[in-house]
N, C-alpha and C positions, 0 to 999 in steps of 0.2 A: 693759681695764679706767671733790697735794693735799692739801688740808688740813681741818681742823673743818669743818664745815658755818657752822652758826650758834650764835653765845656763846648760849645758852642752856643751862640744865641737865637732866638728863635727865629729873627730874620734871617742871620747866615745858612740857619739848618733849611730853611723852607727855600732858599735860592738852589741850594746845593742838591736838596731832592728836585726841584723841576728840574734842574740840568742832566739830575743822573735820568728821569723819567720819561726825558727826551730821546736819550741814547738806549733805552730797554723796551722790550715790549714783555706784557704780561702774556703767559700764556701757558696750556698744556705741559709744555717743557720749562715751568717756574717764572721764577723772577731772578734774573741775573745769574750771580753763583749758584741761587738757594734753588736746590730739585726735589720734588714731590719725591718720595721715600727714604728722603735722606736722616741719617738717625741726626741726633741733637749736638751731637761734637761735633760731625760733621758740616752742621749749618753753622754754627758759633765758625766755626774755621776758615768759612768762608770772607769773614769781613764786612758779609753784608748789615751785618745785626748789633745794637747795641750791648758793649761788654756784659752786661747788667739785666734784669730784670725788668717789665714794666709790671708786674703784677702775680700773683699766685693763688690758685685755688684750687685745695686737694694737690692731684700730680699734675696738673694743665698751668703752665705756664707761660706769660706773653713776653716778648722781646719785641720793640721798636727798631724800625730801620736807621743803620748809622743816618743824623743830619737831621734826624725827625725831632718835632721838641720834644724834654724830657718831659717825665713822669714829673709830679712832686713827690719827691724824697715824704715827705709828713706823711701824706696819705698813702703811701705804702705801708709805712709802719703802721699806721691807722688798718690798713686792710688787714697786715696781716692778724694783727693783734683780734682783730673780730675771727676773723678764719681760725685764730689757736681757743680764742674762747667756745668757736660754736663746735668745735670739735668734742671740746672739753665737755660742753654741755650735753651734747649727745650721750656720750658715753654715760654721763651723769643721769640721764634720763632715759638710759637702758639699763642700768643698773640700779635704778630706784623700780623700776617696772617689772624687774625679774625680782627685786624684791619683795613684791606684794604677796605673791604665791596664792594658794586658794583662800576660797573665804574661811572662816571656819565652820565647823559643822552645827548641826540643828540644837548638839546636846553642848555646846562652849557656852564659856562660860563669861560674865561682863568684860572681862579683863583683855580674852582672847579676842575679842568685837572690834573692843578699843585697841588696844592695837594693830590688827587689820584696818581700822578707820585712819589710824596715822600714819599704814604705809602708805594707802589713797593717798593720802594727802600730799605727802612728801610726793609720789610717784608723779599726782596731777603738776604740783610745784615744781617738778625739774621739767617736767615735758613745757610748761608753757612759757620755761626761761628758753628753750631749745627752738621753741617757735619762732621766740622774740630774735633772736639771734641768727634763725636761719631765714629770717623777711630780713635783715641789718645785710644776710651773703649776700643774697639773692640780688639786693639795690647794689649792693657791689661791684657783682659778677655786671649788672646790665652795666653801668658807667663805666665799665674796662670794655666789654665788649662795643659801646660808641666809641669809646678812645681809639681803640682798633683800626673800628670804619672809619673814623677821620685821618689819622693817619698811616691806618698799612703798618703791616707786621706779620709775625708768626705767632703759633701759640702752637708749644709742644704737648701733647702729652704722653709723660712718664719720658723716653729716648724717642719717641718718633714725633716726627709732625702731621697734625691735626690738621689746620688750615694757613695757609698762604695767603694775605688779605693786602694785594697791591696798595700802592701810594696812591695821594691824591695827583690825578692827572696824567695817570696810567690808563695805554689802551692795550688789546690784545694785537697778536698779529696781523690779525685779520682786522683789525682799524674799530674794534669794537669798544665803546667807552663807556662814560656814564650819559646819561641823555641818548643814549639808542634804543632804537624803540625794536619790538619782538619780531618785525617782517625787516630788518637790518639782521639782526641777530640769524632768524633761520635761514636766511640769503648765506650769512657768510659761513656759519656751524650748521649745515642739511644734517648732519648728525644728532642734533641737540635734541631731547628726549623730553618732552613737555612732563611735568611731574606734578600732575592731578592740576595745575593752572598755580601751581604754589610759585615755579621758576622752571630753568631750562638746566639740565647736564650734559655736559660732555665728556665720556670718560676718559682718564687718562691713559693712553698708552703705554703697557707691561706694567701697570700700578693697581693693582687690587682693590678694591672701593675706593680709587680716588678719582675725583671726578672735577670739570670747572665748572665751576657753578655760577648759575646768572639768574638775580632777584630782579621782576620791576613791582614800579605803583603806579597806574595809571599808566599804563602802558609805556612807561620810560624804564630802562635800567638804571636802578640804582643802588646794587650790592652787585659784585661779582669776584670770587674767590677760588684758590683750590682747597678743596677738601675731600679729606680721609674719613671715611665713617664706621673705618673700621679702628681707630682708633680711636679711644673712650678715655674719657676723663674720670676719674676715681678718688 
């Protein structure tokens, strides 16, 4: 995957992100202070990012840009409190499973049966609290990742960063936005690497699997981020 970001309100923060998003371009070389392989103190350091948290899951964690509106404080604690139960339940439902152990043999006797029948039981009973729990992360995990796309952030994981997910109203250097379509896109990035028709990459310069990445739908762009794929969420 804390609290507010920054006391401000949500129309000051949305004034204050156009203004800054007027003066940066998103691009290969980051967004403002924040650069593609920078460990996680080092991006905090920068200024560009909320003191705080917006979210956790496992080691991947998101942080909002200073000005962006906050999180809700409840539903963080709501998230987290699911992510320490599914954790929990895992565990629980690995350890009921290595319970069971074999069946028992041809010549056991009722006793030995029955008991094998209720570590099944126990074992099916934790796995499908673990299920329950890991569709409850998953609807999580997706409503952090829209919160994202709406408003631009980072999401580290573990000390490095993962992706860089510009503000709304962010273009590249090269004047690239949202609503640009795929012959704008390879006019201005002749490098960009079609990737099976999924999007376009760009890799980053001295940055080992990090690359900028352009989503369209219908021939418009409308996702475009940096990202590291070589670091892994856990």
């Amino acid at each position: 995957m804390a609290v507010a970001l920054a006391a401000v309100s949500c129309s000051a923060g949305s004034g204050d992100q156009q203004a800054t998003t007027q003066q940066k371009h998103f691009d290969v070389t980051g967004w403002g202070k924040l650069k593609p392989g920078m460990s996680k103190k080092d991006a905090l350091a920068t200024g560009e990012l909320g003191a705080t948290a917006a979210g956790k899951t496992g080691d991947c964690e998101d942080y909002r840009y200073q000005g962006a509106p906050a999180p809700d404080p409840k539903q963080l604690a709501e998230d987290a409190e699911i992510e320490q139960k599914y954790e929990a339940a895992k565990k629980a439902a690995d350890d009921a499973d290595a319970a069971v152990g074999p069946a028992p043999g041809a010549n056991a006797g009722a006793a030995a049966y029955a008991a094998h029948a209720e570590k099944l039981a126990a074992a099916a009973e934790a796995g499908a609290k673990s299920v329950e729990l890991s569709a409850e992360s998953t609807k999580r995990i997706a409503a952090r990742a829209e919160a994202r796309e709406a408003n631009g952030g980072v999401m580290f994981a573990g000390d490095k960063i993962r992706m860089i997910v510009p503000p709304p109203g962010a273009t590249t250097a090269k004047n690239i936005g949202m609503g640009a379509t795929v012959e704008q896109l390879k006019a201005a990035y002749p490098n960009a690497v079609d990737k099976d028709g999924k999007g376009f990459e760009v890799p980053v310069p001295d940055q080992q699997g990090v690359v900028l990445s352009f989503h369209f739908t219908d021939g418009e762009l409308t996702t475009f981020l940096l990202f590291n794929g070589e670091a892994k969420c856990s």
